[in-house]
C-alpha positions as CSV (number, residue, x, y, z in Angstrom):
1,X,-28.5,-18.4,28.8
2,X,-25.6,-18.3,30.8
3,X,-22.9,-15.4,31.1
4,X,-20.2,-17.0,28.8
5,X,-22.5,-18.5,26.3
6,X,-23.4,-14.4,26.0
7,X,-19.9,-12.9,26.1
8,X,-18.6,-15.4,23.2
9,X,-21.7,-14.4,21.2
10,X,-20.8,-10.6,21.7
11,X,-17.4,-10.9,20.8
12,X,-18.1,-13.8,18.0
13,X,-20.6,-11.2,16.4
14,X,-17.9,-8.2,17.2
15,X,-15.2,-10.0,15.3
16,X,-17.9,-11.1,12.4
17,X,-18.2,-7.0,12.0
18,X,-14.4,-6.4,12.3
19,X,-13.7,-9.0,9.5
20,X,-16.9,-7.2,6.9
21,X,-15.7,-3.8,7.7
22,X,-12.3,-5.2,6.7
23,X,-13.8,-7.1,3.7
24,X,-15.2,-3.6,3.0
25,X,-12.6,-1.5,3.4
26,X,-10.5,-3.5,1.0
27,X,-13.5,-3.4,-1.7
28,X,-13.9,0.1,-1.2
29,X,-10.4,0.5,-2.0
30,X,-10.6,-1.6,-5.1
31,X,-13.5,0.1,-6.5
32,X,-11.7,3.1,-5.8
33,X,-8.5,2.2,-7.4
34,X,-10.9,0.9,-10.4
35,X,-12.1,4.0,-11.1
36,X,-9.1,5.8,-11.1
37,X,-7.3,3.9,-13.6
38,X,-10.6,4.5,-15.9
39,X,-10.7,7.7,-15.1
40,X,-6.9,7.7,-16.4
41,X,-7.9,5.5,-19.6
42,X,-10.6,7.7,-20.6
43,X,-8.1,10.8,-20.1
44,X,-5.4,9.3,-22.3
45,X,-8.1,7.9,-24.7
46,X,-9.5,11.6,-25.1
47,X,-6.1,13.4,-25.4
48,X,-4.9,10.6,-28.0
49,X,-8.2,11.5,-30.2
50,X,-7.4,15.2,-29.5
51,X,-4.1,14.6,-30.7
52,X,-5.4,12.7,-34.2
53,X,-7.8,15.1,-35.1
54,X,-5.0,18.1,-34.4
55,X,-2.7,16.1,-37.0
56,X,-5.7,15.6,-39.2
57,X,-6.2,19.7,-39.3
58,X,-2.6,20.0,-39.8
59,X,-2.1,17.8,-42.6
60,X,-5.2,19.2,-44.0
61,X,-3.7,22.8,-43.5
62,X,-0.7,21.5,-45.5
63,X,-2.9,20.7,-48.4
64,X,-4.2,23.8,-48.6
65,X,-0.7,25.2,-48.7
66,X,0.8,22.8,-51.2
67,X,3.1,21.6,-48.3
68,X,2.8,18.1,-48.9
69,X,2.3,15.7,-51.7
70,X,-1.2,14.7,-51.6
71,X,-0.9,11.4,-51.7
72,X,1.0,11.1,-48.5
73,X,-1.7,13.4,-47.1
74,X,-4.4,11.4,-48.3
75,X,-3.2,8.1,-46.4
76,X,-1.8,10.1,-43.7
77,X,-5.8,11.3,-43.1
78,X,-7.7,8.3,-44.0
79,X,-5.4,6.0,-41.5
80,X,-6.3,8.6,-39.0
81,X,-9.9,9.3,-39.6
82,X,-10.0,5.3,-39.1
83,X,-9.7,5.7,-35.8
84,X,-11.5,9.2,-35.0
85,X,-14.2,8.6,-37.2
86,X,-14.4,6.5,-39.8
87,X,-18.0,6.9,-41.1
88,X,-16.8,10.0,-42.7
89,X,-14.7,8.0,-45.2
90,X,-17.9,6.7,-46.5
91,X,-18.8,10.6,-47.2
92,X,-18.6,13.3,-49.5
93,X,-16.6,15.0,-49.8
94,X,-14.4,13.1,-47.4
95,X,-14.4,10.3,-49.3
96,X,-11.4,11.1,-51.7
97,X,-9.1,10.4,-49.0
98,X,-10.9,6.4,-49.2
99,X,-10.4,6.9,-53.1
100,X,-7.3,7.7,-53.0
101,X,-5.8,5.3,-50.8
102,X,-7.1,1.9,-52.6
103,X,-5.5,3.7,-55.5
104,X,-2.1,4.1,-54.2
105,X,-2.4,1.3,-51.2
106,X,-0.1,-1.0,-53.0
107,X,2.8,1.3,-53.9
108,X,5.9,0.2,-51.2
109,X,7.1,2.6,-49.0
110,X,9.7,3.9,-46.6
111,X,12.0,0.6,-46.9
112,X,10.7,-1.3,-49.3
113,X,10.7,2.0,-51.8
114,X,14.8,1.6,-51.2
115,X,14.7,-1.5,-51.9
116,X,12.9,-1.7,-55.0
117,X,14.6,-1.5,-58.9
118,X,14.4,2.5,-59.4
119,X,12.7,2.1,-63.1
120,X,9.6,0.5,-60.8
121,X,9.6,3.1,-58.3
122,X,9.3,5.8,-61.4
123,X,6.9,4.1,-62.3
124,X,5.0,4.0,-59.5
125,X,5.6,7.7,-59.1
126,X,4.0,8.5,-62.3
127,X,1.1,6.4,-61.8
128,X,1.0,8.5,-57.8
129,X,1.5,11.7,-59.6
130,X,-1.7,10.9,-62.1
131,X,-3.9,9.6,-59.4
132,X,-3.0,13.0,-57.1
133,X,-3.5,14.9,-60.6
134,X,-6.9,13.4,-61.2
135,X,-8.3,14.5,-57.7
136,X,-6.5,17.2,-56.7
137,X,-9.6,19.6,-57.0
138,X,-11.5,16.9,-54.8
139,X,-8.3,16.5,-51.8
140,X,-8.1,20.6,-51.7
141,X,-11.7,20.6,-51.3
142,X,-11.9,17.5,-48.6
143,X,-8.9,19.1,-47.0
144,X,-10.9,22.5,-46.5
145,X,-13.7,20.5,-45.4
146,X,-12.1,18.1,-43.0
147,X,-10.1,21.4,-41.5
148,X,-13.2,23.0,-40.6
149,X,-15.2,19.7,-39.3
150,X,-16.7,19.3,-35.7
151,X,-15.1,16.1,-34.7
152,X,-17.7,15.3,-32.1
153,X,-16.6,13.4,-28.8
């Protein structure tokens, strides 16, 4: 084989390892990069549910303090348990916070309770007031329950 045949072998097979540890580099970089922003998902999807299940304890506390009306409690939970664990809705004694919520679901709020005739929104209230009266025993008790729960991860 003769001498320059050789040397543009050498440096055709040198560049072809410049150009994959280049290709590597970069792909090492990527993976690297890849994992960091999951790493930095998974953090913020961890503190997130931390953060539910605090509120969750909290609005639970304020049942057991008569703090807030339980109706707003009860959709305040179940929207959260939706998302940090929703089986439990479909348990006892968790599942007054379910109950509850078809029950009231369709009442306006916020805005729409401004805006609607005042002898409606009474109304509404009364029928609120007699569905929170007819499980109150059952939210206390859920409340206790939900306060004390090990939210697994």
């Amino acid at each position: 084989m003769p001498p320059w045949l050789q040397w543009t072998l050498i440096i055709a097979g040198l560049l072809a390892i410049a150009l994959l540890v280049a290709f590597i580099g970069r792909q090492s970089r990527a993976l690297q990069d890849s994992r960091r922003r999951q790493e930095k998902a998974e953090s913020f999807q961890k503190e997130r549910r931390d953060s539910m299940i605090e509120s969750i304890r909290v609005l639970a506390m304020a049942v057991e303090e008569n703090q807030v009306e339980y109706s707003e409690a009860c959709l305040r939970i179940k929207g959260l348990l939706d998302h940090v664990a929703p089986e439990l809705l479909d348990q006892s004694p968790f599942r007054v916070f379910q109950e509850v919520h078809e029950q009231i679901q369709h009442m306006p709020t916020h805005r729409a309770r401004q805006e609607t005739d005042a002898r409606f929104v009474e109304k509404m209230d009364r029928e609120r007031l007699a569905v929170e009266k007819e499980h109150a025993d059952a939210i206390r008790r859920a409340a206790t329950a939900i306060r004390h729960h090990p939210f697994q991860a």
